[in-house]
C-alpha positions, 0 to 999 in steps of 0.5 A, a space after each residue: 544479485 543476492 545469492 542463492 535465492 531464487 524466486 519466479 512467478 509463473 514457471 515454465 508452460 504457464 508462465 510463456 503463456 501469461 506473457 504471451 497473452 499479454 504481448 497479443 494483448 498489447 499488440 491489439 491495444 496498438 492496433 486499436 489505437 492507431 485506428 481509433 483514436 483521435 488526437 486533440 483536435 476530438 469534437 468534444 474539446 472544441 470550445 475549450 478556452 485558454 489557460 486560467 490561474 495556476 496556484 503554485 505551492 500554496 500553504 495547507 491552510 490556502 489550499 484548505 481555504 481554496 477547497 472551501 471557496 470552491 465547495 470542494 469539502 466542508 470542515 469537521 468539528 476539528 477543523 479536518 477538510 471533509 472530503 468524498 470522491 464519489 463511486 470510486 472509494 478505492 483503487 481501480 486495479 482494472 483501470 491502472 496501466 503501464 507504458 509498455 516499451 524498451 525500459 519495461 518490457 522486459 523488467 516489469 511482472 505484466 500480469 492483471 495488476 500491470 497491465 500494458 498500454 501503447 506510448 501511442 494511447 498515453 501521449 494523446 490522452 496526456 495531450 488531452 487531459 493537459 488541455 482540459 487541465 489547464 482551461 481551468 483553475 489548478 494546483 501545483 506543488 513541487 516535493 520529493 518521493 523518498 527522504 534520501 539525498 541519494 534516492 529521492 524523486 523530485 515531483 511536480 504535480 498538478 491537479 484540478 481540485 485544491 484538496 487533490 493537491 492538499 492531499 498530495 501536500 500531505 502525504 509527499 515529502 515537502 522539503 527544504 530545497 526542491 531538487 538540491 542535486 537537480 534529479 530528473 524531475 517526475 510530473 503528475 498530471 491529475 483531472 478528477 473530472 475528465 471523463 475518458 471516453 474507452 472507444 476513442 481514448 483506448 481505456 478500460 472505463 471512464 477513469 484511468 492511472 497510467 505510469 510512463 517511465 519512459 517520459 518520467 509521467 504519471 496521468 490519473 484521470 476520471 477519478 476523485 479517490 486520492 489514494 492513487 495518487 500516493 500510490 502511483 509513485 510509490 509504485 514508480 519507486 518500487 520499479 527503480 529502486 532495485 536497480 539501485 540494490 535499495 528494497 522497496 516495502 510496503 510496510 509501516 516503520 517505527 523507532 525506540 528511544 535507543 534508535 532500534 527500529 521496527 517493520 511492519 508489513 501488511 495489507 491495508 486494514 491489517 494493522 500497519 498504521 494502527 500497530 506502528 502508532 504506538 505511543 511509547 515509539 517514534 515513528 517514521 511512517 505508516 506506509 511506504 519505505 525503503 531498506 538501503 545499506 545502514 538506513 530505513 527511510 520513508 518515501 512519503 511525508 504523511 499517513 493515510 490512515 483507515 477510519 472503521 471504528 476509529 477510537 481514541 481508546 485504541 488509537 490515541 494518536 491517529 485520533 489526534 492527528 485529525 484537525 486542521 490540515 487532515 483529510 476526512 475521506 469518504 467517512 460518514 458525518 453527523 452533519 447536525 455537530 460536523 462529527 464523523 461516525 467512524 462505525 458508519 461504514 453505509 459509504 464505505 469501509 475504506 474511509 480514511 484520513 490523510 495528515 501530515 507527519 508533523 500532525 503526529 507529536 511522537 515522530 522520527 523528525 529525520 524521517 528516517 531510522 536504522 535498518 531494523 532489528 525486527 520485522 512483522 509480517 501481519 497477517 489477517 487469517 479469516 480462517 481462525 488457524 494461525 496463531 496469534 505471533 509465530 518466530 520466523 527464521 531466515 528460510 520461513 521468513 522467504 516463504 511467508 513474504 513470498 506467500 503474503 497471506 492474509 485478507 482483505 478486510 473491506 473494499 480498499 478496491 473499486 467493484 469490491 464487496 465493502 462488507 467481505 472479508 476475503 482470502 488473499 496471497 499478496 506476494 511481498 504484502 503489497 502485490 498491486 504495488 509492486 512493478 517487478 516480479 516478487 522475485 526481486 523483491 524477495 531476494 533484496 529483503 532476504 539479502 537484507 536479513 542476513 546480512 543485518 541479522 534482522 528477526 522475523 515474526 508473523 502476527 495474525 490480527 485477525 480470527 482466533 476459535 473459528 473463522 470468521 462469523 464463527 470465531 473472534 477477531 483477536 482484540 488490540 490490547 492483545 495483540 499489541 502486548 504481542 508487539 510489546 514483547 517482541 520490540 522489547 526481545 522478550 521472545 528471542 529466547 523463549 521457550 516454543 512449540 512446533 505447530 506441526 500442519 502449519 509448520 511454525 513456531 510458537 512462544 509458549 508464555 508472553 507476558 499479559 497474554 492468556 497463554 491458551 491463545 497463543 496455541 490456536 488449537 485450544 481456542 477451538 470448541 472441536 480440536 477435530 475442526 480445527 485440523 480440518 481447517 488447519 490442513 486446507 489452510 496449509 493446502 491453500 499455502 502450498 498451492 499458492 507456492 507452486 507458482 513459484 521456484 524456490 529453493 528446498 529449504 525455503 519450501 520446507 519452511 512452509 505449510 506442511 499438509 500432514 
């Protein structure tokens, strides 16, 4: 499909195992629910009355009016609808499952992110939850998945809570005309309250995300964090657009005056939503988008943005887009002045705060931009080894997004540690929301390279002088005059030193930037240490790399352990 590039995960032995062990497990799963389950006629939905009032496409401002009525949220001081969705204050990777049958049985990368379930356990539980549904008070909304006439999804989502569905109203695309070409409609079914019962409804827990691309539905129920939600479809997205020759990315995306547009890549918390929202760039958005032949669109209409020590110094326009229509998420209040304490993480780290693109004033109005002329991979390194921006060429750039290193900075995960900050190699810089094997995914963006001439370039923003509890987290200022030189192609040209054991590239000057930070080495009280620590970096990259099968001059590209 892309040339030569080729990349697997999970070669040979060990991959016939993992994929046999999934297969067994699938089976078992059947079995168990062909036994087990009971169809709607189960005890515990007797009583269950007819079908109550549907709002249908209502306003932001209804729907905030709607969630107050129904004590949903409270409103902060500047106007944003205060909202908490109980224990899960993060995806729920363990309760997230697939539909196993024809279409993904053999293009999906099952593994414990993408899990498989039987059409039996879905289509009862489906059954079940749209029976609980719609005995009560619920929300629809119709809008679109991807701001491309070509390529976009149309959706009907119902919920059974009104800042569900403003949330959804928030970060999906509401367009002019729904549907105009009258695409296969995808639907949503949403039950924050039912409570799945794992012995008779065949889930993992309480709660449960199911993707059936089969039937073109998606059922999250038992859950009240409205992050799966979005990603939901973003992953249903990242499933069908390659069979379209359109890369899929988890990356936030922004503009220049000129129309030169940038990618940034990354985890959340590393600093895609906070870099792309520069006040001298247009942007597009701060999540989810998709590379196709002379364009980058954006898949959503919105920005879920993470709140920790939020400030208007630093975040001028994420700090703005807080009133009237947003979304405050699991963030700490002061209930005596409806102020929220964004250094109060004593909820969770993973606060966060939904708003529409029209709440940003500098944006791409078109939601779309031109294929990049830079791509940023952040990452951020706990360990205090990489320097602050590296310059990637074509083959380094396949291994650092095969790789996809960088952290997770507090607990985006229900059952995660808020206050740990943890190594991770997230292929793609997006693992958990990506269907296919990191295969596709990297030939489809390596493709995209060559043939655009895109530069690439790693930024850590995280430790510099030692690892964490040690060293520092590199400051935004810093870090965003790194971003400023590389929009403006101050470093395309410039003078550069080899780091030998890590094998990258390095600028030697960048304007407004004290030069010693740039060599890591020099930022450590004990050069020693700081080998120490670069070798069993670089040891951790090629570990990670034997998972997959790569050509050699992508491999050489890499960490060398020296």
């Amino acid at each position: 499909m892309c040339g030569k590039y080729r990349f697997s995960t999970y070669p040979g032995e060990k991959g016939d195992a993992v994929r046999s062990q999934i297969m067994k497990n699938s089976s078992q799963d059947k079995e168990k629910s062909n036994i087990s389950f009971q169809r709607i006629e189960d005890i515990s939905l007797k009583g269950i009355k007819g079908p109550k009032k549907a709002f249908h496409n209502l306003s932001s401002e209804n729907l905030v009016k709607e969630a107050l009525r129904r004590r949903e949220g409270f409103l902060s001081k500047s106007g944003a609808l205060v909202a908490y969705s109980g224990k899960r204050c993060g995806r729920s990777p363990k309760d997230r499952f697939i539909v196993l049958e024809s279409s993904t049985q053999k293009q999906i990368d099952w593994n414990e992110i993408n899990r498989p379930i039987s059409p039996h356990i879905f289509e009862n539980l489906w059954e079940k939850v749209s029976l609980h549904v719609n005995s009560k008070e619920r929300f629809t909304s119709e809008m679109h998945i991807g701001e491309s006439e070509d390529h976009y999804l149309p959706l009907k989502i119902t919920t059974e809570t009104a800042w569900h569905s403003l949330f959804s109203r928030n970060m999906f695309i509401n367009p002019k005309t729904y549907n105009p070409l009258k695409y296969a409609e995808w639907e949503i079914m949403h039950a924050s309250n039912y409570v799945c019962d794992p012995k008779i409804d065949g889930t993992n827990s309480e709660a449960v995300v199911i993707i059936n691309f089969a039937s073109k539905k998606v059922l999250l129920a038992g859950m009240s964090y409205a992050g799966e939600i979005k990603k939901a479809m973003f992953s249903v997205q990242n499933f069908l657009l390659p069979e379209k020759e359109v890369m899929p990315m988890h990356c936030a995306a922004n503009m220049a005056e000129n129309g030169t547009t940038a990618l940034f890549f990354g985890l959340s918390g590393t600093g895609k939503t906070t870099l792309s929202a520069d006040p001298n760039r247009f942007l597009i958005g701060d999540d989810e988008h998709a590379w196709t032949t002379g364009k980058v669109f954006n898949m959503e209409g919105g920005c879920y943005a993470k709140t920790i020590n939020l400030s208007e110094e630093n975040e001028p326009l994420i700090w703005k887009a807080i009133k009237p229509g947003a979304i405050l998420e699991n963030v700490k209040m002061d209930m005596s002045h409806g102020q929220p304490i964004f250094s109060d993480t004593s909820i969770t780290e993973n606060g966060r705060c939904s708003y529409p693109l029209t709440h940003i004033e500098k944006r791409e109005e078109k939601n779309y931009g031109q294929e990049p002329r830079h791509i940023i991979f952040l990452t951020c390194d706990t360990s205090g080894v990489l320097p602050p921006v590296s310059i990637l060429d074509e083959h380094a750039a396949a291994y650092h997004f095969i790789s996809g290193y960088t952290a997770k900075v507090g607990s985006t995960e229900t059952g995660g540690d808020d206050n740990s900050v943890s190594q991770v190699f997230s292929a793609c810089f997006g693992a958990p929301f990506m269907p296919r094997s990191p295969n596709e995914y990297a030939a489809l963006l390596i493709d995209r390279i060559k043939k655009f001439g895109s530069q690439v370039y790693l930024v850590n923003t995280g430790w510099t002088g030692g690892p964490l509890g040690v060293g520092k987290r590199f400051p935004i200022p810093v870090t965003r005059a790194i971003i400023t030189a590389i929009l403006n192609n101050k470093l395309e040209n410039t003078q550069t030193k080899n780091l030998n054991i890590l094998n990258l590239n390095i600028p030697l000057s960048i304007d407004g930037v004290d030069s010693n930070l740039l060599e890591p080495e020099k930022c450590w009280t004990s050069p020693i240490k700081y080998k120490q620590a670069a070798r069993a970096l670089a040891s951790l990259f090629i570990e990670n790399m034997s998972n997959f099968v790569v050509t050699e001059e992508i491999a050489k590209s890499g960490p060398q352990c020296r």
